[in-house]
C-alpha angles and dihedrals in degrees: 000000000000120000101257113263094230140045124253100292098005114113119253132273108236091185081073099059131103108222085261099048078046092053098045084050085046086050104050080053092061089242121134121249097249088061087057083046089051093049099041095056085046088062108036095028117037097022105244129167101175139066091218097065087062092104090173108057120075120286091241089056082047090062104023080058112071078043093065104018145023132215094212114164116187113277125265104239097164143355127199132189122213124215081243106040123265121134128208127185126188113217122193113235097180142268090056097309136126135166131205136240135201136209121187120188118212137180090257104021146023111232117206113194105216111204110212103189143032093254125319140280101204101078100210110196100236094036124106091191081068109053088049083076125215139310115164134291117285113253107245078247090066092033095056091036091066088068082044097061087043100050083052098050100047100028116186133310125250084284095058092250125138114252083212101086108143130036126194125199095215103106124105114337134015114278095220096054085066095035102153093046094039093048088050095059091047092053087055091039085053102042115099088224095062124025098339097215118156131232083255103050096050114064123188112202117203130177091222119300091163101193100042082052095057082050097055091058093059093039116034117344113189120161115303137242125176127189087222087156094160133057101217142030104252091062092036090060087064103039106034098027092187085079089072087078103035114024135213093268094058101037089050092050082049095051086049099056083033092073093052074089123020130112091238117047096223134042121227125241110221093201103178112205122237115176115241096005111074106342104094133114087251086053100055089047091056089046089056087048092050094055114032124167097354114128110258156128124215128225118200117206125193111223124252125213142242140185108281100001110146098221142085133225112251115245122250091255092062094044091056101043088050080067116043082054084061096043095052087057091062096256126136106247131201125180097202104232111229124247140167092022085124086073095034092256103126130099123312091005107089114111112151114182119298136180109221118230099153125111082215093235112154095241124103130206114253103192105233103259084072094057 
């Protein structure tokens, strides 16, 4: 069950319900379930944040409704603009904290980068999001109104459509860490009553919480992306700390049985590239090796830097030659262009402002029904 969108006495934040939890509220309220559907299509898909805009209820729920419930998205604190593009906007989400989002503009799609978490507790060793430290799980309010804020921002192209298509789960934080409140943003972000996005089109990226992903099958499985960024255990260890607690044999077996059900039959590989540290030829081989005949496609990330970070970027030869390596064994290969990094909003940079309340150990909390 979702962590509830509101504090003890406060009303509740309607932007944070799935259409059922929005029906049975409707429906304490004596209220019948078209009027939460109503509601529910005013806020996600049309971007309202106020009863009164609800031309279409009945004049006595548009009043009886700021008295028993709020529309409240995160606050805009800042918006930058990028020379390519890309868009980031920082929202306030309370106590001294914001988180970032991205929105990178393609040729085919627009990409929203959905943070989950103030901060994050993993530490990974080449991300900026970690060294920030750990705050507390976004709510799935402030989760879905990141998509909110966005929808508002961009607004649709000359055919009515949202420039917002895609969205990707690989901002700050790791999804699985906040299952119950991430899962139910993407029930609202899926339903074609709210955003109408499809499993394909929202992809949630872990760096290997194994049980929260067997979970996720069960519970709300969208396409598939994994920060896998080292081809054994021993360097893993270091990078990816997690793997320390679940290892590359187990989180492979559970991306296997993952794509049974999955809406993409393969699951993609974010491999970011540090020179002298995982980017050689040996390197690759051992990768290929790793992940045999498992359905997958790799994307190689250069790696961008921060202020004190002990790594490189790789060069462009070994980047290439990582590659071609890859390519000769028969896998699809990207190498992520990098954009935003002008305004600090590509991958690995995105640091908000976070209040650290974490004690930086390299545990993370499984809520009990994982166990």
């Amino acid at each position: 069950m979702a962590v509830p969108q509101h504090a003890k006495g406060d009303k509740p934040n309607l932007l944070g319900m799935t259409l059922p939890e929005m029906t049975a509220f409707f429906a304490e309220m004596g209220e019948k379930p078209f009027r939460a559907k109503q509601v529910f299509r005013w806020i996600h898909h049309f971007g309202a944040d106020n009863f009164e805009a609800m031309t279409d209820l009945a004049k006595s729920l548009r009043e009886k409704l700021p008295q028993v419930a709020t529309i409240a998205p995160p606050t805009l604190m800042t918006e930058q603009a990028s020379k390519d593009g890309t868009r980031k906007w920082l929202l306030d989400v309370g106590t001294g904290n914001g988180i970032e989002v991205v929105f990178i503009p393609e040729d085919d799609r627009g990409t929203l980068c959905v943070s989950s978490q103030v901060g994050c507790a993993l530490d990974c060793t080449f991300c900026s999001t970690g060294k920030q430290g750990f705050n507390r799980n976004l709510t799935a309010a402030e989760i879905v109104g990141q998509l909110w804020w966005a929808n508002k921002a961009m607004g649709r192209d000359p055919k009515g459509e949202r420039i917002v298509s895609n969205v990707v789960m690989m901002g700050m934080g790791e999804p699985l860490a906040n299952f119950d409140n991430v899962t139910a943003a993407m029930d609202i972000m899926l339903d074609d009553h709210g955003y109408g996005l499809s499993r394909r089109r929202v992809t949630l990226s872990t760096s290997g919480v194994v049980p929260n992903l067997k979970r996720l099958k069960e519970r709300c499985p969208v396409a598939l992306a994994v920060s896998l960024h080292a081809p054994n255990d021993p360097l893993r260890d270091v990078l990816v700390p997690i793997n320390q607690k679940y290892p590359l044999a187990e989180l492979l077996a559970t991306i296997r049985d993952y794509l049974e059900a999955a809406p993409r039959d393969f699951v993609t590989f974010e491999y970011v590239m540090l020179d002298g540290v995982n980017d050689s030829a040996q390197h690759a081989h051992e990768l290929i090796a790793l992940v045999g005949d498992l359905p997958c496609k790799f994307n190689l990330i250069p790696w961008n830097p921060f202020p004190d970070a002990p790594y490189k970027r790789s060069s462009n030869n070994a980047i290439h030659r990582f590659r071609e390596v890859l390519q000769n064994a028969g896998f699809v290969v990207t190498v992520r262009k990098t954009r935003g990094d002008d305004i600090d909003a590509a991958c690995g940079q995105l640091a908000g402002q976070v209040v650290d309340k974490s004690s930086r150990t390299k545990t993370i909390h499984i809520s009990r029904a994982a166990a």
